[in-house]
N, C-alpha and C positions, 0 to 999 in steps of 0.2 A: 364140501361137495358142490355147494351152489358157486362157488369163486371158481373151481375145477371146469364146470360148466361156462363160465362168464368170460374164462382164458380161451377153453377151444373154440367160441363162437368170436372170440375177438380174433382167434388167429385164422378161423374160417373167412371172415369179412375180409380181412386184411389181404388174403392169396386170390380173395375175388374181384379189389380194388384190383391188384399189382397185374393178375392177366386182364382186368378191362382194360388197362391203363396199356397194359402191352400190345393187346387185338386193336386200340383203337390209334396206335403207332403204328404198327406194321400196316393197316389200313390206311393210311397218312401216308407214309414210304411209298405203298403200292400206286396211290394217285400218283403222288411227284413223280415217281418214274414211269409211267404211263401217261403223264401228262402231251398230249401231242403238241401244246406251245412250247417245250423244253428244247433248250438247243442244240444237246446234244444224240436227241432223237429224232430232230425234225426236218434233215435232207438225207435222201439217197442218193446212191449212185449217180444217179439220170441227174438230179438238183445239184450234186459236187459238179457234174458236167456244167451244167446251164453255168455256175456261177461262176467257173472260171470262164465259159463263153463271153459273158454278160461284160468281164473287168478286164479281157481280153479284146474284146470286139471295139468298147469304149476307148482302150487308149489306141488301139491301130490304127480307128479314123483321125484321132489326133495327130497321129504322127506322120499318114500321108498329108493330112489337110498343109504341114507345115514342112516338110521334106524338100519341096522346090524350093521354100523360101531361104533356105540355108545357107549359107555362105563358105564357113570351113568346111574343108576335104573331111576332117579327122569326124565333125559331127555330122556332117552329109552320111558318110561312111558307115555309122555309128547308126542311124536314122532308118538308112538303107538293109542292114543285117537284121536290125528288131522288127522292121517289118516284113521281111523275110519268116523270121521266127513263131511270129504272130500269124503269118498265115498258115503258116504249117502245125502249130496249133489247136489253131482253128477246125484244120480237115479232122486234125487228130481228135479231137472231143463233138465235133459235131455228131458223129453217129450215136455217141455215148447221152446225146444231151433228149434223146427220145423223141427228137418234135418238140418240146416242153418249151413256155417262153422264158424270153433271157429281157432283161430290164438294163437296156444301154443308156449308164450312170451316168454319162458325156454328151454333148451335142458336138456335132463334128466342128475340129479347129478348137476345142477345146480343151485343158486337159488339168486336172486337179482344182478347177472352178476358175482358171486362168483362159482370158481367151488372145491364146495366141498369134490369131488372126487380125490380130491389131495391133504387133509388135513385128518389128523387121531388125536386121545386122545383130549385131551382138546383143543387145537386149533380146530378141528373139530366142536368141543359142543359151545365153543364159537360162532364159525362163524354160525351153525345151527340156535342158539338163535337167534342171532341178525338176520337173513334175515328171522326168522320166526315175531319176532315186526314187522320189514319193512313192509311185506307182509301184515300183518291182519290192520296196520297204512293205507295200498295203501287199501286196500280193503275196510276199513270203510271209507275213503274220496271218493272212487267212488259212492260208496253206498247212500249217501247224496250229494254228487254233482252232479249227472249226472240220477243213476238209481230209484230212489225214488222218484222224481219230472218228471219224465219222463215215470213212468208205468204208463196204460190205464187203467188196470183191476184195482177194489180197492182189489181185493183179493190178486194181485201179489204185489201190493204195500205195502199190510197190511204184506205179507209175507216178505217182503223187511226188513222191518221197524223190523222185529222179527230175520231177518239174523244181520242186524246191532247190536242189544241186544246180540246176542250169539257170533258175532265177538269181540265184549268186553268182555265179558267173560274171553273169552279166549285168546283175549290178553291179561288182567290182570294174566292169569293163567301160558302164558309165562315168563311176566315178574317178578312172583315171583319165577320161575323158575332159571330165570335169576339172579337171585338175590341170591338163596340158592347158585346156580357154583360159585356165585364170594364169597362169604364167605367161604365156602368150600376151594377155590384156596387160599384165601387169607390167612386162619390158615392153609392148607399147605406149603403155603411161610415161613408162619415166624415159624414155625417149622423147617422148614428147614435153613434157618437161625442162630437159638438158635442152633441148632444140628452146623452149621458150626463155630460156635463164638465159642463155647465147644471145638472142635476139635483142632481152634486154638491154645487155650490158653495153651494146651498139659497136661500132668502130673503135 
């Protein structure tokens, strides 16, 4: 009788461990997801606005700061339609962004920590290119890591999902861009070259 007694009070203890151990889990869970540092609860709507403002705003001044300095048609061109794009953008999330501040990650002439403004001719067009890939690269991983899964409206999200399509785009449209300068560079290399092999070889 007393071992009868000594089992049900061990298996009394035992079911008062296993729910504290459980209330002070689901108590734990309930913080973490209530946590208001968490990242996946800690921008709205109005915040999805600002931040595409903010990474938006930053490379447009980039891109006019350096747009006269350009040389090729195909990147003038190229230079020309993103900021077109960019402004139109702009009107389009500004109502959305509340007022709310936006944190412009660039100083104008600047762009992926490159300051352009101190590059001319094809080094210029080079460096243009590539922080224009980076840019539209940063901007579709925010886009699906953070602002896509984190908008409330399904309309903002729906809009989201169609900014991501036309950030492709137009990366692809960079990088064929990118691809014509270095061909281009590249048969005037070796033109230049055969021109210099010629010279040597004299009379």
């Amino acid at each position: 009788m007393e071992s009868m007694r000594k089992v049900n009070l061990w298996i009394s203890r035992s079911r008062a461990i296993v729910v504290a151990a459980f209330a002070i889990t689901a108590i734990a869970a309930g913080r973490a997801t209530a946590d208001p540092t968490a990242p996946a609860g800690s921008i709205d709507d109005a915040g999805i606005a600002r931040r595409i403002l903010a990474m938006n705003r930053a490379e447009e001044r980039a891109s006019r700061a350096v747009r006269g300095k350009l040389v090729s048609a195909a990147v003038w061109q190229l230079a020309d339609r993103i900021d077109v794009d960019h402004a139109d953008l702009d009107r389009e999330f500004g109502d959305l962004a509340a007022g709310g501040p936006e944190s412009i990650g660039a100083a104008e002439g600047q762009a992926d920590g490159v300051d352009l403004s101190k590059l001319s001719g094809d080094e210029l067009e080079k460096a243009y290119l590539e922080s224009e890939v980076k840019w539209h690269e940063a901007m579709l991983a925010t886009l699906e890591r953070d602002l896509i899964p984190n908008a409330m409206s399904a309309t903002l999200r729906d809009r989201l999902v169609d900014l991501g399509a036309e950030i492709k785009a137009e990366l692809q449209h960079v990088r064929n861009v990118q691809y014509a300068a270095w061909v281009r560079q590249a048969a005037s290399d070796e033109r230049a070259d055969i021109s210099k092999e010629i010279s040597n070889q004299g009379p």
